[in-house]
C-alpha positions as CSV (number, residue, x, y, z in Angstrom):
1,X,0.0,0.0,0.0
2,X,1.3,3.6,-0.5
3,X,1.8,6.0,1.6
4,X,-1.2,8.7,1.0
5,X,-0.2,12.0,-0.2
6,X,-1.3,15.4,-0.4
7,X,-1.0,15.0,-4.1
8,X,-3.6,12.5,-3.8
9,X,-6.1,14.7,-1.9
10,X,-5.9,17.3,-4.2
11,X,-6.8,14.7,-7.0
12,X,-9.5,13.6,-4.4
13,X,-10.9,17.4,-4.1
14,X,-10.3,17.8,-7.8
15,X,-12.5,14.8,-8.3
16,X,-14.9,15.5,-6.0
17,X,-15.3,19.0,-6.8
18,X,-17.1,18.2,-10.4
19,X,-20.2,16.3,-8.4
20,X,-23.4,17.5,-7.5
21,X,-23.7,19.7,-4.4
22,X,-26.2,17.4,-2.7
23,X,-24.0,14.1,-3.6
24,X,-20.5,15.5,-2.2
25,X,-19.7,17.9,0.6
26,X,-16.5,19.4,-1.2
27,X,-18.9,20.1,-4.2
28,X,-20.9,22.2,-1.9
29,X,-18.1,24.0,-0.5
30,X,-17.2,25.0,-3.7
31,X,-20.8,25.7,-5.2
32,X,-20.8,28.1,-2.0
33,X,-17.9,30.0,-3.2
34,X,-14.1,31.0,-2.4
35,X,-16.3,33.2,0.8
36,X,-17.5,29.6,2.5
37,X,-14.3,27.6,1.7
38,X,-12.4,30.2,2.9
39,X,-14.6,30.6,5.9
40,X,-14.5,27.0,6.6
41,X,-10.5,26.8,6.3
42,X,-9.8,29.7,9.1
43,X,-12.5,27.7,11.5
44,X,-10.6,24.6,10.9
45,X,-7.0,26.8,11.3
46,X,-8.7,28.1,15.2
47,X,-9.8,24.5,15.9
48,X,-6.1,23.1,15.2
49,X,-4.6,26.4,17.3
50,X,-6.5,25.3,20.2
51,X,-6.0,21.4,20.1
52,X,-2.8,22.3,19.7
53,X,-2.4,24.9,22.8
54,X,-4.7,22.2,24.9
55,X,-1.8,20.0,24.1
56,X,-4.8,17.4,22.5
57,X,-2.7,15.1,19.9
58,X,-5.4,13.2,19.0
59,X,-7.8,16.2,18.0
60,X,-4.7,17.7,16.7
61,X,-4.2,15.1,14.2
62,X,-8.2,15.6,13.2
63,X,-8.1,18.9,13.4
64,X,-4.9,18.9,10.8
65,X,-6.6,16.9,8.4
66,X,-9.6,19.2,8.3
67,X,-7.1,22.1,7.5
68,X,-5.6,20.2,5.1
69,X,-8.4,19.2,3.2
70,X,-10.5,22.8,3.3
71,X,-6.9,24.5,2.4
72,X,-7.3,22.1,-0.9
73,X,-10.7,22.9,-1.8
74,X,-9.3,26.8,-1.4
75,X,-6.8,26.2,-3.6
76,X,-9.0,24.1,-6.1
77,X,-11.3,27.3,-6.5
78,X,-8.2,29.7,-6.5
79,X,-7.3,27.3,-9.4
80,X,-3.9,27.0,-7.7
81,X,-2.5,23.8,-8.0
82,X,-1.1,22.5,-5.5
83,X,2.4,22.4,-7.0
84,X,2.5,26.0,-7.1
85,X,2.5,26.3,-3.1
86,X,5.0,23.3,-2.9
87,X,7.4,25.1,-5.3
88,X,7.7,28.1,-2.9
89,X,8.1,25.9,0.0
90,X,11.0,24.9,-1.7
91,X,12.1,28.2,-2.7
92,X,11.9,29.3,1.0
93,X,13.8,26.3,2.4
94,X,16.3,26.9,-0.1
95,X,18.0,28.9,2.7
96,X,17.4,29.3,6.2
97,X,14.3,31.3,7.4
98,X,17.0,34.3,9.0
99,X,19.6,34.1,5.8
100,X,16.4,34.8,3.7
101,X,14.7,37.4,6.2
102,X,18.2,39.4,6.2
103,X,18.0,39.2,2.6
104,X,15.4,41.7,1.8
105,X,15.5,45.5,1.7
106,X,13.6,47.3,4.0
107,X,10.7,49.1,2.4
């Protein structure tokens, strides 16, 4: 078996996203809007923030996932793949988080 990816849950949102709203609930997030989805993803960011603070691992982990997926179907109707936010992870970690901060010109 392999290991799950977020590559695959885009697919997964990607997939889901062409059903009917009443057959799939990522099609109704997105039949809501970019205002919903987006909603949804900052309730799920507060729900992590606090399982995380309550020092909760098991919510944590459940509360993850739910970021995870509502950050895809943001992306999905932002028509951002997914690849686009992985290449400037790896941008960013081409360097250490201070060699690149010291890097920039002050406004």
């Amino acid at each position: 078996m392999s290991e799950f990816s977020l590559l695959d849950l885009e697919r997964i949102v990607a997939d889901r996203a062409q059903a009917r709203p009443d057959e799939s609930w990522t099609a109704k997030l997105v039949a809501a809007g970019q205002s919903k989805a987006a909603k949804k993803l900052g309730e799920e960011a507060v729900e992590m923030v606090i399982a995380a603070i309550k020092d909760d691992r098991d919510n944590l982990v459940y509360e993850s996932a739910d970021l995870l997926y509502h950050l895809m179907v943001v992306l999905k109707i932002a028509d951002i793949p997914l690849k686009a936010v992985l290449d400037e992870l790896q941008r960013r970690t081409a360097q250490t988080g201070l060699s690149e901060k010291a890097s920039r010109q002050d406004p």
